[in-house]
C-alpha positions as CSV (number, residue, x, y, z in Angstrom):
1,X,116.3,114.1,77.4
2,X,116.9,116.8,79.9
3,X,115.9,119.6,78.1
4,X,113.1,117.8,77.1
5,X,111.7,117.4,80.3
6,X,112.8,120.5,81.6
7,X,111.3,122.6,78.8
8,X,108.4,120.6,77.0
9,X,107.4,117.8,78.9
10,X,105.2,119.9,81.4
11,X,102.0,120.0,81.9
12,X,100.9,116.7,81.6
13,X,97.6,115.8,81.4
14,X,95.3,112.5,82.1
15,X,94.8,110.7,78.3
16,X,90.6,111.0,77.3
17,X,90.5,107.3,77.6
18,X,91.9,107.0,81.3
19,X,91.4,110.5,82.5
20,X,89.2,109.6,85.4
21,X,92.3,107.0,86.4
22,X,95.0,108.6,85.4
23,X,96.9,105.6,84.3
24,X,97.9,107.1,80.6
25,X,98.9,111.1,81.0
26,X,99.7,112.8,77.5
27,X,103.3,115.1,77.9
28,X,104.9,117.0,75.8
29,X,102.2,119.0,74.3
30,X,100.1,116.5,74.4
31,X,102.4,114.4,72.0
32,X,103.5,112.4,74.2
33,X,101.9,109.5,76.1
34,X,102.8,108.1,78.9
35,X,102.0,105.0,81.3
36,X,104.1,103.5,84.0
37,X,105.3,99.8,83.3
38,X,104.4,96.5,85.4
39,X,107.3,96.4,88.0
40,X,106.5,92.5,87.7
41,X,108.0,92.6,84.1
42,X,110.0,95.9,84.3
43,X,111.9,95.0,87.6
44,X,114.2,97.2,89.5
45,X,117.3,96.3,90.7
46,X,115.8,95.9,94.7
47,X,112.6,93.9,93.1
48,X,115.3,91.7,91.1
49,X,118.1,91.2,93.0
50,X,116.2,91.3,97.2
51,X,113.1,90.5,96.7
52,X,113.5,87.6,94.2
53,X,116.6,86.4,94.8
54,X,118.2,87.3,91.5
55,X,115.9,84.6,89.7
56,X,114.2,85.7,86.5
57,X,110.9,85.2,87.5
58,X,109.5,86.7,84.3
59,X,111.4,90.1,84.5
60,X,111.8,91.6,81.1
61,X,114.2,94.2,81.7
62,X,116.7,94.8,84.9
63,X,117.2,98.7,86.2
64,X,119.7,98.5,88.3
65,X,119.9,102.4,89.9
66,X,122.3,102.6,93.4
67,X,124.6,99.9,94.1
68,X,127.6,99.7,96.0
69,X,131.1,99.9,94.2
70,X,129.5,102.2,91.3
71,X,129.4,100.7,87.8
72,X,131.5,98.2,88.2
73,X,129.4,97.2,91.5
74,X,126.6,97.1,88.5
75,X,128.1,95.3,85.9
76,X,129.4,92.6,88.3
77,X,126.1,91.9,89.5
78,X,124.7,91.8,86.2
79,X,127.0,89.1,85.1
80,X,126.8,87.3,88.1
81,X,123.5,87.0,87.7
82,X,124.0,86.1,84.0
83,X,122.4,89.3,82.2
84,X,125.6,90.6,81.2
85,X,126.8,89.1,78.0
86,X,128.5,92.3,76.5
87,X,132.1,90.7,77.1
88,X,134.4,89.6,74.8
89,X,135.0,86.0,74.3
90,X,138.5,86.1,75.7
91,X,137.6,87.8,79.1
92,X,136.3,84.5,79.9
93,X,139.1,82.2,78.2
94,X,142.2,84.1,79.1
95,X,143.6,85.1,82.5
96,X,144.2,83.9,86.4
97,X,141.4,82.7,88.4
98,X,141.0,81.7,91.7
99,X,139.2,78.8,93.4
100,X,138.6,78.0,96.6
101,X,137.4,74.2,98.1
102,X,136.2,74.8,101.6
103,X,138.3,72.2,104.5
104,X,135.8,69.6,105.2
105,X,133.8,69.6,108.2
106,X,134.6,67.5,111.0
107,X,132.6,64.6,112.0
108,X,131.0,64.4,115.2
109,X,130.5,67.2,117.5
110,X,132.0,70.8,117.2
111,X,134.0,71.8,120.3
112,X,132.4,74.8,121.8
């Protein structure tokens, strides 16, 4: 992919049937053509994850770029939010967890 930017994806060029837009270019020696995708269905991982909470909401695809803790930091919030389903059967069946039930809150007021 590299060298095929690098060497013969330049110059690009507006497509005949957009060229005053320039929403489809031709690349790649005019063998290529190219269009950006709708970020509503092709979402990154800020429009996925910020600004819709991590629901679907019609997102096609997840591209998940920077995120803290590296891949792993990727892969644990893509099966957190359930797009993950690469494991094995047994990572979820064998092993320790851990749980946690919060104390309850006290009735009446809290002192200050």
């Amino acid at each position: 992919f590299n060298m095929l930017v690098t060497e013969a994806f330049y110059p690009v060029v507006a497509a005949p049937p957009a060229a005053e837009t320039g929403e489809i270019v031709l690349a790649a020696n005019r063998s290529l053509w190219l269009m950006p995708l709708p970020a509503g269905l092709f979402c990154g991982g800020h429009t996925f994850f910020v600004q819709q909470s991590g629901e679907r909401r019609g997102c096609l695809n997840v591209h998940i770029t920077f995120t803290e803790g590296g891949v792993h930091g990727k892969l644990w919030r893509l099966r957190e939010a359930g797009l993950w389903g690469l494991e094995p059967e047994q990572y979820y069946d064998e092993g320790r967890y851990l749980s946690f039930r919060p104390p309850p809150v006290p009735a009446g007021p809290l002192p200050a």
